[in-house]
N, C-alpha and C positions, 0 to 999 in steps of 0.2 A: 332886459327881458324878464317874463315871468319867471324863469328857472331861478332857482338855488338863492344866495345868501349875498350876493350885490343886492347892498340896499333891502335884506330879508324882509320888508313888510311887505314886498308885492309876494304876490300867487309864489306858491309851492308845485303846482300843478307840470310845471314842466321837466321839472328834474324827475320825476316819477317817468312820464313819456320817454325823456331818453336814455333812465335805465332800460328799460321796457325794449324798447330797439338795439340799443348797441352795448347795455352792459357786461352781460355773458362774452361779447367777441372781448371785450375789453381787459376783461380779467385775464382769458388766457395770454393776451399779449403783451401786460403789465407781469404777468408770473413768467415770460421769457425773457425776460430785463433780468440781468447781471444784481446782486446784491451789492448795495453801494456802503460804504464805508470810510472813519477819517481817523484822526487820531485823538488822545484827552489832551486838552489844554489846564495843567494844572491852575496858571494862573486865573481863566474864569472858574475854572472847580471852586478858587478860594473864596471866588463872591458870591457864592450860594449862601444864603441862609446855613445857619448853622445846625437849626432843625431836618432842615432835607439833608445835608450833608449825612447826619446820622442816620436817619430813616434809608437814605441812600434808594428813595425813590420821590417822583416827583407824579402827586395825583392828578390824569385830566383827564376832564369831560371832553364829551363829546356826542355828536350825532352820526350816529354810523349809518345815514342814507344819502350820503352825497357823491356820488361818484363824479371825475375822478378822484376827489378829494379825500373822502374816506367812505368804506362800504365793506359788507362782510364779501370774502373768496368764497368759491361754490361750496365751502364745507360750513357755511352759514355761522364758523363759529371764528376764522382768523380774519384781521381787520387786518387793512389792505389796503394804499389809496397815498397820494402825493402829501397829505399830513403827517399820515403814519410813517413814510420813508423820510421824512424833514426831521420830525419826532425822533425818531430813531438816531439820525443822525446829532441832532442837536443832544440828546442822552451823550454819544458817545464825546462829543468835542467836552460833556459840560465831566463827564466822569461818573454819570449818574442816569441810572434807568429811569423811563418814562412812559406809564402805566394807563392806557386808557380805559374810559369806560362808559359806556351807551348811554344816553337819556335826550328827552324830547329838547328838541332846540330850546323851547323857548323857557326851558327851566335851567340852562347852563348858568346865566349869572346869578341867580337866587343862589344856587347850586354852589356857588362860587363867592358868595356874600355871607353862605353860609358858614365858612370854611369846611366844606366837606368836600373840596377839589383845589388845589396849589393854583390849576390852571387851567389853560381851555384848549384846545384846536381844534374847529370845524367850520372853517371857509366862514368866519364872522366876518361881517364887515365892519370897517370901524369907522366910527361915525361921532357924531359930538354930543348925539342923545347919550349914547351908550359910555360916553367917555366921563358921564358922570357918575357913574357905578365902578367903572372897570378903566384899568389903563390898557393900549395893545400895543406889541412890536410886530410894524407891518412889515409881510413877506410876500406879497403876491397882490395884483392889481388885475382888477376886472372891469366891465360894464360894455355898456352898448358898443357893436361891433356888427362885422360881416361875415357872412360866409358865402362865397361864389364859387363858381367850376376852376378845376384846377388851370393854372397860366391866367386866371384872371383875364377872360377876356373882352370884360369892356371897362377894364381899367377904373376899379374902384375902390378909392384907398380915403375917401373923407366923405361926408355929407355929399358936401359939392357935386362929387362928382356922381351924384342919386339922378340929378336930372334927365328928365328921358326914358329913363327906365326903369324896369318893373318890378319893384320889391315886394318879396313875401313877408308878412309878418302875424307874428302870433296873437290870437285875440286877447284884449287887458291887458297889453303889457306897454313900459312907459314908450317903447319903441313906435308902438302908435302915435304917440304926440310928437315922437320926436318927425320920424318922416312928415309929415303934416306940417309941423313948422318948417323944416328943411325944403320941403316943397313950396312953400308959400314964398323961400328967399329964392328958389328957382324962377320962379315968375315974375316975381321984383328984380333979377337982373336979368329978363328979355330970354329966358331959357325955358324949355318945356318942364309943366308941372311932373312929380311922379306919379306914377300909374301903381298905386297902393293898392295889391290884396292880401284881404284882413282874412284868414284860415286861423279853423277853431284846433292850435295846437302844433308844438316840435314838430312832429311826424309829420305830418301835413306840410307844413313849411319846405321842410327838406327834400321832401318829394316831390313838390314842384319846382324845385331847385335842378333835382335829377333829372325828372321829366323834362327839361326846357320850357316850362310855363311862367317861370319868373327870371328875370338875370342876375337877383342877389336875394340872400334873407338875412334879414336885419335880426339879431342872434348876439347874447353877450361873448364875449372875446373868448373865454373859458369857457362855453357849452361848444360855441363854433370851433374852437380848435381838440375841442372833446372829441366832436362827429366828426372830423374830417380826420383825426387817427383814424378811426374807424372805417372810414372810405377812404385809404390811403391811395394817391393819386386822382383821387376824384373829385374830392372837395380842397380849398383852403381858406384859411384868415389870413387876406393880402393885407391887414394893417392893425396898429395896434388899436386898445380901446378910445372912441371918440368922444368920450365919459367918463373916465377912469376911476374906482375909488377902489380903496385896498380891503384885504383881508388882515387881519391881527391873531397873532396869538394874543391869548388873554387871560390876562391878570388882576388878580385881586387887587383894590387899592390900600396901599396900606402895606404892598407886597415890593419896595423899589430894590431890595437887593434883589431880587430874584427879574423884575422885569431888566433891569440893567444889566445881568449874566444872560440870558435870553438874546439879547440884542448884540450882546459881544460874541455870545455861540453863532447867533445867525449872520453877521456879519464876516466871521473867520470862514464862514461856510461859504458866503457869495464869494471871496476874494480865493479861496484857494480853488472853486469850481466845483465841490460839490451838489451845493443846491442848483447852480446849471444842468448836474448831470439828473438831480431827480426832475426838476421840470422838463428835460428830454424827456426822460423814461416815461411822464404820465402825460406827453403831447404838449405842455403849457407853459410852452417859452414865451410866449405872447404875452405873459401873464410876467415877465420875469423885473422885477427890481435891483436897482443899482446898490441902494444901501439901504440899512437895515433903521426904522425910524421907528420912533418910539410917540403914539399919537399923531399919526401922520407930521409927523415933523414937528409937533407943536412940545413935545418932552412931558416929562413929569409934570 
């Protein structure tokens, strides 16, 4: 969908909309979440660069408008968001603080080539353009997905199962083409096409979703499981993404002790359950990854 940083070249436009609706409820409910915590693993501490080691901080960018990813709290100045509790956590496994700082998305890797930041976190996607600048260790998977009434009830967990019925979706966004193709196989196996409206925007979407005017909205797995925190018991994402591509932390090239401590921090994190407990806390277990890969699987 148009929201946020799956695939960042489409529209920006909708992450704005669903601050705009549900980020204020969001904040206060992410500030009633328990403070998460783990312990230092000396042994990746030892494969830190031996620069950070001393500095004994580790500098990253970031764009602080992505809820729930990362965003300023109502005192417009503490960041706050499922990167910053990851971040956080991953400082504490590695023995080392880890220090954000705000600037426009699309100056992060300059920003980063410049060496004027160790490293990155803000829902990057990582991709094979971008893998020629920068290496990432992916922690979270997103992209095209659903959001329906809670119990799911006309049983919608794949494309497939679109035929018949009425999906909402946001204008410009690839979710367009995808129903459209998806509908076209509806027809080709003797099924009725879907009955596609195209609404200018999140908001929109959603509320024909509320109202009963559409039976699903096509919605990436990470915005749809954003809003239905939000409408707890009212909304759900019955499945995971039907598109999936990941987020990265991101690293300089040129940087491979530090991406490979990174990927041992995040990995100690999936296996003992911490990173499960932050993607509870920010609604985006949909989003959750088994192991910790470096280039989407592809390595250094």
């Amino acid at each position: 969908m148009s929201i946020g940083r799956f695939r960042r070249v489409r529209f920006a436009s909708g992450a704005a909309a669903v601050m705009m609706l549900f980020g204020p409820l969001f904040s206060s409910a992410a500030q009633a979440g328990s403070a998460i915590s783990t312990t230092t693993d000396q042994r990746l501490n030892a494969m830190l660069p031996s620069t950070l080691r001393s500095a004994g901080t580790i500098r990253v960018a970031s764009n602080v408008e992505y809820p729930p990813f990362e965003y300023y709290d109502t005192d417009n100045t503490t960041i706050i968001g499922l990167d910053k509790d990851l971040a956080e956590a991953l400082g504490q496994k590695l023995g080392i603080k880890l220090e954000f700082s705000n600037m426009s998305f699309d100056a992060i890797i300059p920003a980063l080539a410049a060496k004027r930041y160790d490293m990155a976190m803000s829902a990057m996607s990582d991709t094979e353009e971008r893998r020629k600048k920068v290496h990432f260790v992916d922690y979270f998977a997103s992209g095209g997905g659903f959001l329906v009434k809670q119990g799911n009830p006309h049983k919608i967990h794949t494309l497939a199962d679109l035929c018949g019925v009425t999906a909402a979706i946001d204008k410009g966004t690839t979710e367009v083409e995808d129903a459209k193709k998806a509908s076209e196989d509806c027809v080709k196996d003797g099924k009725p096409e879907i009955n596609v409206k195209i609404l200018p925007g999140t908001s929109q979407i959603v509320l024909a979703l509320q109202a009963g005017r559409v039976d699903v909205a096509m919605i990436d797995t990470s915005a749809g499981a954003y809003i239905s925190r939000q409408h707890e018991g009212e909304f759900e994402v019955p499945a995971a993404s039907y598109a999936p591509g990941p987020f990265g932390v991101v690293v300089p090239k040129g940087s491979p002790e530090l991406t490979t401590a990174i990927q041992g921090a995040l990995q100690a994190l999936i296996e003992e359950g911490t990173y499960a407990k932050i993607l509870e806390k920010w609604g985006q277990k949909v989003g959750a990854l088994k192991e910790a890969t470096i280039n989407d699987g592809k390595g250094l």
